[in-house]
C-alpha positions in Angstrom: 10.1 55.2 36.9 12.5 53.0 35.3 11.0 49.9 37.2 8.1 51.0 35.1 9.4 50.9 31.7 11.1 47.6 32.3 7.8 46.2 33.8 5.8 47.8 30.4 8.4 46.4 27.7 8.7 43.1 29.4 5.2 43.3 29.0 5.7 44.1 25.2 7.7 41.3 24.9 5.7 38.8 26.2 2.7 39.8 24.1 4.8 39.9 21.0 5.9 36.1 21.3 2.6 35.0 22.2 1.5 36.5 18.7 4.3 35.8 16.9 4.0 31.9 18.7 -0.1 32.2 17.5 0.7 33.0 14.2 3.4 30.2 13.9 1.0 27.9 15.3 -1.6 29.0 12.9 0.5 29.2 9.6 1.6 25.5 10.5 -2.0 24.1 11.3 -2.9 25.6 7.5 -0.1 23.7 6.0 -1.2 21.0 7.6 -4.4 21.2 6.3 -3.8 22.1 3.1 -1.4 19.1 2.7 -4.1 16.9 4.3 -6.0 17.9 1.6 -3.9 17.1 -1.2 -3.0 13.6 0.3 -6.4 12.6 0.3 -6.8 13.7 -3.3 -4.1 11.9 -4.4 -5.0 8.8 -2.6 -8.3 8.9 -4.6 -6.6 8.8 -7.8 -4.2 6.6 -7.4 -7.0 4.5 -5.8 -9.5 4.9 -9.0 -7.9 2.1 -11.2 -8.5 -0.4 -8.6 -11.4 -2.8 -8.4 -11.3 -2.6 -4.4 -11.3 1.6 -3.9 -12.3 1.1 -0.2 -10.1 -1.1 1.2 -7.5 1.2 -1.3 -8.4 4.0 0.3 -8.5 2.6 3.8 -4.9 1.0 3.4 -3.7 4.7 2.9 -5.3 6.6 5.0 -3.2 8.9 6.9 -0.3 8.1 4.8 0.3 12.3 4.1 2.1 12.4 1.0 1.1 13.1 -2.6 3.8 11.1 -3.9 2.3 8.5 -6.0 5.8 5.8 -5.8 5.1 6.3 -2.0 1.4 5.2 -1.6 1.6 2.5 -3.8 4.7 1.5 -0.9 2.2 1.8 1.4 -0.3 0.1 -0.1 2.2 -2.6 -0.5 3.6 -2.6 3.1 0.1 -3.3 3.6 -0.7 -5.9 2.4 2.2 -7.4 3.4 1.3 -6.9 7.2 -1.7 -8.8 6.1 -0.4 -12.0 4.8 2.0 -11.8 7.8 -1.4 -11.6 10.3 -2.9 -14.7 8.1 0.5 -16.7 8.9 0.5 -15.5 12.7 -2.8 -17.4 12.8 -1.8 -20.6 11.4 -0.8 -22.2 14.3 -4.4 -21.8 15.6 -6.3 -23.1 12.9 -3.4 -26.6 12.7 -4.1 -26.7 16.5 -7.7 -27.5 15.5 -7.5 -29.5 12.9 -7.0 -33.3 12.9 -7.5 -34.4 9.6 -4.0 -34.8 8.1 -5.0 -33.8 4.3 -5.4 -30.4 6.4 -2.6 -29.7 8.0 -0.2 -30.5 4.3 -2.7 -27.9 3.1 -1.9 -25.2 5.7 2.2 -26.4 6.1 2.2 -26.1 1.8 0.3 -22.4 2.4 3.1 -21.4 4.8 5.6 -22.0 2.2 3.1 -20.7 -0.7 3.0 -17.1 2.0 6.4 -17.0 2.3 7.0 -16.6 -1.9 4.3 -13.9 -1.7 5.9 -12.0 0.8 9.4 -11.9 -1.2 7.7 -11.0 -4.3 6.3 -8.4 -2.5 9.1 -7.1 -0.8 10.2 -7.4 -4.2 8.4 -4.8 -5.8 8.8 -2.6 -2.6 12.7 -2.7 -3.9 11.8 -1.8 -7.6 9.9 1.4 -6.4 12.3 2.4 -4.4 15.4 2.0 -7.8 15.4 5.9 -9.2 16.1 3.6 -12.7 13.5 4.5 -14.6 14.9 4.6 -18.1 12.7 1.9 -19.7 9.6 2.6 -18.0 7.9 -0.5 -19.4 10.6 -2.3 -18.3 10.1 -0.8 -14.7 6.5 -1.3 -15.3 6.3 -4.9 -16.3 8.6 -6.2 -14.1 5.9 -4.6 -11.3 3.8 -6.5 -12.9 5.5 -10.0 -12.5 5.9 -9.5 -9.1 2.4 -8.9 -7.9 0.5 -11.2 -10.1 2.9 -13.7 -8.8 1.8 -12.7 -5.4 -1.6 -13.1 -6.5 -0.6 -16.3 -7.9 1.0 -17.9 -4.4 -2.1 -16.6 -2.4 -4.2 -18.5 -4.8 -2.0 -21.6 -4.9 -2.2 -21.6 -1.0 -6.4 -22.0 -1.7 -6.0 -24.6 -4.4 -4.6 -26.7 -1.6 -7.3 -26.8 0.2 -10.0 -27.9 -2.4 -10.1 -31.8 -1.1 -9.6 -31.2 2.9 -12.7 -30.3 5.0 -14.9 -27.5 4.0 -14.3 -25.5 7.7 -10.4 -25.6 7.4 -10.8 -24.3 3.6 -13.8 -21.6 4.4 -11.3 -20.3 7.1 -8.4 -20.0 4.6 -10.9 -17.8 2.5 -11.8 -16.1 4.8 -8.1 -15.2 6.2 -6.6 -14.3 2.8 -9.8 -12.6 1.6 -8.0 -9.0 2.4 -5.0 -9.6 1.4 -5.7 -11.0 -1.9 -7.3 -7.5 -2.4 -4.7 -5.3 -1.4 -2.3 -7.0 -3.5 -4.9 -7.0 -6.4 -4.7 -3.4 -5.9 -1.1 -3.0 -5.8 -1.1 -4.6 -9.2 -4.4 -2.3 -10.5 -2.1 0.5 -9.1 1.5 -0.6 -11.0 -0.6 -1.1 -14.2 -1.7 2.2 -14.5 1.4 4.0 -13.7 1.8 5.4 -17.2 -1.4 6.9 -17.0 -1.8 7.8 -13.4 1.6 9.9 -14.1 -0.5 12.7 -16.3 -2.4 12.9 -13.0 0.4 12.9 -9.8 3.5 13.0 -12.2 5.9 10.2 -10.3 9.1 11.6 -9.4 11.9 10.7 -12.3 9.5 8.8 -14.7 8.9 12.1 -16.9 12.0 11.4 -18.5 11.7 7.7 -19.3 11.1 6.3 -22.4 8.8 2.9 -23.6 5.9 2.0 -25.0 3.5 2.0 -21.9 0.1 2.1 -24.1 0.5 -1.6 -24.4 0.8 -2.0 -20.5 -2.9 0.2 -20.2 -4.4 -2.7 -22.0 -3.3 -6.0 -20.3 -5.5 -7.2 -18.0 -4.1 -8.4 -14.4 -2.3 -11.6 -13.9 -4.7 -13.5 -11.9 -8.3 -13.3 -11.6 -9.0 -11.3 -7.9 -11.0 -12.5 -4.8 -14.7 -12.6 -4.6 
């Protein structure tokens, strides 16, 4: 008899941790979901002031946050990893290339990718500061540091106006994505005071500036065809 009852409340038991596990389980995947959700409606608004939403949207795909310093990060980190895949490849392209006008051009761009990166990396360090007193300040100094991004990746192309038209349509080619992720970066930074009514960015409720001015200014650089 007692061999019984042990055997029917270790029974019990069982059956009450597999529900209890099953509704743990449960409960977690509608978090998830829920918070999936929400990420991907925040990437779409912090991706609608951009002039290249896809590859905006694409660069932060499964990035699952709603905080809006944190995609523009990621957006960042990304195109950083891009530039760093164009230089990876310049070794190939000098490999093939004889004509000496050509390979100034792509040792110049090296240098050119290297000042994008740290500008960059740069802004990557001002989103991370929690000083936010003079948001224009914070703002505009965002600013400076992608269009000069922009402006290195651009430099890096004016080199290769005289040198032979396969060594600069591969150039093109190569920064073509990167020149739009960081074109987005600064679409993204620009519109910070108004994509905060939106995704309200941690600590910039309390800072103080005129940021109506920075709504109007256009980027630094025209962007990539």
């Amino acid at each position: 008899m007692g061999k019984a009852i042990i055997g029917v409340c270790a029974v019990i038991l069982v059956a009450m941790v597999v529900a209890v596990a099953a509704d743990a389980i449960h409960s977690r995947s509608g978090r998830s979901e829920g918070e999936m959700e929400a990420s991907k409606k925040a990437v779409k608004t912090i991706c609608q002031p951009t002039h290249y939403k896809e590859e905006c949207e694409k660069s932060l795909a499964g990035s699952n946050t709603t905080d809006p310093k944190e995609l523009i990060k990621v957006g960042i980190q990304a195109a950083i990893r891009e530039i760093e895949k164009v230089v990876s490849n310049f070794d190939t392209i000098q490999d093939g290339t004889t004509d000496l006008r050509s390979r100034q051009a792509l040792d110049d761009c090296k240098e050119q990718m290297g000042y994008s990166i740290n500008n960059l990396k740069k802004s990557l360090n001002q989103l991370s500061s929690s000083d936010v007193s003079r948001l224009d300040v914070y703002v505009e100094n965002l600013r400076i540091w992608l269009g000069g991004s922009i402006t290195f990746q651009q430099t890096c192309l004016y080199g290769f106006e005289n040198v032979s038209t396969e060594a600069r349509e591969k150039m093109k080619k190569l920064l073509n994505t990167s020149q739009m992720l960081t074109s987005n970066g600064l679409n993204m930074v620009s519109a910070i005071p108004e994509l905060n009514r939106d995704l309200k960015f941690p600590g910039l409720t309390r800072a103080r500036g005129d940021t109506r001015k920075l709504l109007a200014k256009d980027g630094f650089c025209s962007t990539p065809n």
